[in-house]
C-alpha positions in Angstrom: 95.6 100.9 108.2 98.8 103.1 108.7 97.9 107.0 109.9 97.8 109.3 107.3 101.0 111.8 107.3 101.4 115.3 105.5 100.8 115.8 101.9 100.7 114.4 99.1 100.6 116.4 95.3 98.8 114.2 92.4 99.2 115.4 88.5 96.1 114.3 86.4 95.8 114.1 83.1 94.3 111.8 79.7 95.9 109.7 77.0 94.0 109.4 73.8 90.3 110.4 72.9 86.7 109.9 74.2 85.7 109.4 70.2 83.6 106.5 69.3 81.3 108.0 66.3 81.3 109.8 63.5 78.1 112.4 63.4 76.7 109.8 61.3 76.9 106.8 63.9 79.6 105.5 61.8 82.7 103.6 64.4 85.5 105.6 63.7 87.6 104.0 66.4 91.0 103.6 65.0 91.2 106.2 62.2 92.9 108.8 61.0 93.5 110.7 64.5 91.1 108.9 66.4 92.9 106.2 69.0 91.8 102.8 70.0 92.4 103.0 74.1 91.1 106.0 76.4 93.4 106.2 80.0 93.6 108.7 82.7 96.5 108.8 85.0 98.2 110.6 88.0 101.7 111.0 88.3 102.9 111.5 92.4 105.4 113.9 92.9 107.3 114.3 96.3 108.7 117.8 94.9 106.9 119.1 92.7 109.2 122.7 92.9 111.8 120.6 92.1 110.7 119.4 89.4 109.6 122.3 88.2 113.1 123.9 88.4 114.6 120.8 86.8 112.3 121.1 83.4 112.2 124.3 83.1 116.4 124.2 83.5 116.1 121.6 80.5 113.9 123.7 78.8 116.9 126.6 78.3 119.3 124.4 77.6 117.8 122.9 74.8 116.2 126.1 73.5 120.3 127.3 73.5 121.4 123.7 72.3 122.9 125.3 68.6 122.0 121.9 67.6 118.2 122.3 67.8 118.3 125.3 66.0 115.8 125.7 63.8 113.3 122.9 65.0 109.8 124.1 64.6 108.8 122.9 67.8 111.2 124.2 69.7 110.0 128.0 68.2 108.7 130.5 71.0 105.7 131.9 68.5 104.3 128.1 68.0 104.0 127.8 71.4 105.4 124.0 71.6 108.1 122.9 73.2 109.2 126.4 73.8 106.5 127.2 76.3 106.1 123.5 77.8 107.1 119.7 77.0 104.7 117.5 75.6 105.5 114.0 74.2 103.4 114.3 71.1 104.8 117.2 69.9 108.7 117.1 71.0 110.8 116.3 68.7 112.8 112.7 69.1 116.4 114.8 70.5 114.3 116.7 73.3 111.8 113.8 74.2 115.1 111.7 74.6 116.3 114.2 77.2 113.0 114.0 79.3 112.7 110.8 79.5 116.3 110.8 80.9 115.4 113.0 83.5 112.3 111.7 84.7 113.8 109.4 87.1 114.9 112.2 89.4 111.6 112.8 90.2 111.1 109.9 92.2 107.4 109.9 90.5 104.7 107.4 91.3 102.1 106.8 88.1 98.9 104.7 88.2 96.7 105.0 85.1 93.5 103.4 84.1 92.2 102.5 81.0 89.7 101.7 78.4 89.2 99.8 75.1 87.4 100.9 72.7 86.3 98.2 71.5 84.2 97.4 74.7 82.9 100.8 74.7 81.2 100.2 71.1 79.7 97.3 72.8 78.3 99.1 75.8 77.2 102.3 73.9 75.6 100.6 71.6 73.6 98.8 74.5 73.1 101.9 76.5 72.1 103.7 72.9 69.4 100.7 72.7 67.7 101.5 75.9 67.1 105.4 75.1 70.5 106.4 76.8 73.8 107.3 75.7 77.3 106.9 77.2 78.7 110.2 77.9 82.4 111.1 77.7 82.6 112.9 81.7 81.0 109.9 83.0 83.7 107.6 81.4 86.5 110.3 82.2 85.2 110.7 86.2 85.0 107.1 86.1 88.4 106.2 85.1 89.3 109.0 88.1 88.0 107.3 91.2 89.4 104.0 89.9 92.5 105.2 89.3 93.1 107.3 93.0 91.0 104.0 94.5 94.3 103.1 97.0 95.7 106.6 97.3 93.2 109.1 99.0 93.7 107.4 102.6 97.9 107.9 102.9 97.8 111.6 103.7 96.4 114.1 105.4 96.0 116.2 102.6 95.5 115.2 98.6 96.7 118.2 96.5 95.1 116.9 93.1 95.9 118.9 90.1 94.0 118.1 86.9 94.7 118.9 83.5 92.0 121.1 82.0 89.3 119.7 80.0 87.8 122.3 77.4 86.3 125.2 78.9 83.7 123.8 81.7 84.7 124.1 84.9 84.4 120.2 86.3 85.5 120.6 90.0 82.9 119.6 91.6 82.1 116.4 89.6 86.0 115.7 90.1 85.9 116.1 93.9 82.5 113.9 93.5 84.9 111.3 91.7 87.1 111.4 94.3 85.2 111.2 97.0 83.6 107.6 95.2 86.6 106.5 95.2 87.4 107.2 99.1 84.1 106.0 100.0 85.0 102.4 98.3 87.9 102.2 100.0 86.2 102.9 103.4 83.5 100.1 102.4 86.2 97.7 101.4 88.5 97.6 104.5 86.1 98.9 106.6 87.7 102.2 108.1 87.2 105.7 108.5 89.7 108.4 106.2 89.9 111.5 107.3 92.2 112.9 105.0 91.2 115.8 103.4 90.8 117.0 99.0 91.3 120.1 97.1 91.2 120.0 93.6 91.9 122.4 90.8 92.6 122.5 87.4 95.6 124.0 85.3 97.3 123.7 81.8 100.9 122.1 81.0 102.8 125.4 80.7 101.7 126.7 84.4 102.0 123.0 85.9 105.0 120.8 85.2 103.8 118.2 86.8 101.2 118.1 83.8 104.0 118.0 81.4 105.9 115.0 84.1 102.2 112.7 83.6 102.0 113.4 80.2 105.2 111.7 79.4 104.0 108.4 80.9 100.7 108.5 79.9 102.3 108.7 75.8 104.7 106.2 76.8 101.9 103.4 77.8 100.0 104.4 75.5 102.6 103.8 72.8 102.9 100.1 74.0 99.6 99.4 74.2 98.9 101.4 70.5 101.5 100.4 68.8 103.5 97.7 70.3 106.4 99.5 71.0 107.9 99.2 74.7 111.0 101.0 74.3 110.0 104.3 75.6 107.8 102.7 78.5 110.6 100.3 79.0 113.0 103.2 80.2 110.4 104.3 83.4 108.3 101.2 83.7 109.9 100.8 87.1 107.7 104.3 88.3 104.3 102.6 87.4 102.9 101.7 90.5 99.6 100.2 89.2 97.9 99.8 85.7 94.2 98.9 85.4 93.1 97.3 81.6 89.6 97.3 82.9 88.5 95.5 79.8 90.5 92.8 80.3 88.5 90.3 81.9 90.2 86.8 81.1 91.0 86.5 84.7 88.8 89.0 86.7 85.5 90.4 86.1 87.2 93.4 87.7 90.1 93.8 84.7 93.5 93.1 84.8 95.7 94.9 87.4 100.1 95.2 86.8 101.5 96.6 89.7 105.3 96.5 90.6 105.7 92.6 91.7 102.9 91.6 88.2 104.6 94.5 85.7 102.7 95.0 82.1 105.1 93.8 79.5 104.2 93.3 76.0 103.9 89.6 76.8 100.9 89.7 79.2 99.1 92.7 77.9 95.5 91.2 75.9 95.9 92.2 72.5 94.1 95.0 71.0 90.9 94.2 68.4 91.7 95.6 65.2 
């Protein structure tokens, strides 16, 4: 195992929603709103001042751009794309621009995910026994497999994680973490030393949010909607994607990684 050098900066955040039920018990998975894959993901960032400067240098111009006067979203009182990017809510012209840029960051994503449809299955069985399947557990979960080859390359893990409502997780993150280090440690049978802080923030006081978000809506478009052409254009800085209910091959889930990448092809289609 290589010696762990320096530091390295991790940007967490979540692609669709932990939503399974209606308050009747009803599977709502799939609706209006509701979507049919949960992922969390991390975007590496070698600079993460850099690329800080660089949005927010994008930000101006395109708030100047005569052009893209007049887009809601692009209006300092809604608070959009004004204050911070986000895929979801920037309009076509100035998502087109970040995914351009993007690139320069020399990023590094690995994401996790779920299907829904497997989750029914295993809440209904947990729902059976007197239990129930709660949304942190899935979300912390998701965590340490995604950082599972990661926390042993430095010798210290800056991990910034997108807030979740108003709780303060920390410690349960750093728990997740720690999981995931300890697996590691079992697997190849060493000792990391590298140390953990984590903290949480919001989009419009981290970039780096804003840099994960991007990818996270771009896989999830392809695996949503079957449209590749926005993943397509940074596929090459996905480092490792986990479809944990894909078990045609593996009982542990599919893994794509830079020599195996996910392309419409291979992905296991979604159940309507």
């Amino acid at each position: 195992m290589q010696e762990p050098k320096g530091r390295k900066f991790y940007f967490v955040d979540e692609a669709g929603d932990d939503t399974i039920f209606n308050a009747r018990g009803a599977v709502i998975v799939g609706g209006n709103g509701v979507s049919r894959t949960f992922m969390v993901g991390f975007a590496e960032l070698p600079d993460p001042a850099d690329a800080a400067r660089q949005l927010d240098a994008l930000r101006q111009s395109l708030l100047s751009d005569p052009y893209l006067k007049g887009i809601p979203s692009l209006d300092p009182s809604r608070g959009k794309t004004a204050a911070y990017f986000h895929a979801k809510d920037d309009c076509p012209e100035v998502r087109r621009e970040v995914f351009r840029m993007l690139p320069k960051f020399n990023a590094l994503v690995h994401v996790a995910f779920r299907r829904k449809a497997d989750l029914i299955t295993l809440a209904r069985g947990l729902h059976a026994q007197g239990s129930s399947m709660s949304a942190s557990n899935l979300y912390d979960d998701l965590v340490s497999r995604v950082f599972q080859s990661r926390l042993h390359l430095a010798e210290h893990n800056e991990i910034c994680f997108a807030r979740r409502g108003k709780s303060d997780r920390q410690d349960a993150l750093l728990k997740a973490l720690t999981r995931s280090r300890t697996r590691f440690e079992t697997r190849w049978r060493v000792s990391v030393s590298s140390t953990i802080s984590v903290r949480s923030s919001v989009p419009s006081s981290e970039p780096g949010l804003q840099v994960i978000d991007y990818y996270l809506w771009s896989l999830q478009r392809l695996i949503e909607r079957g449209e590749d052409r926005f993943f397509a254009s940074v596929a090459d800085q996905f480092g490792l994607i986990i479809d944990e209910d894909d078990k045609r091959a593996s009982g542990a889930g599919r893994y794509y990684s830079a020599k195996d990448p996910l392309t419409l092809k291979k992905i296991k289609p979604l159940e309507s």
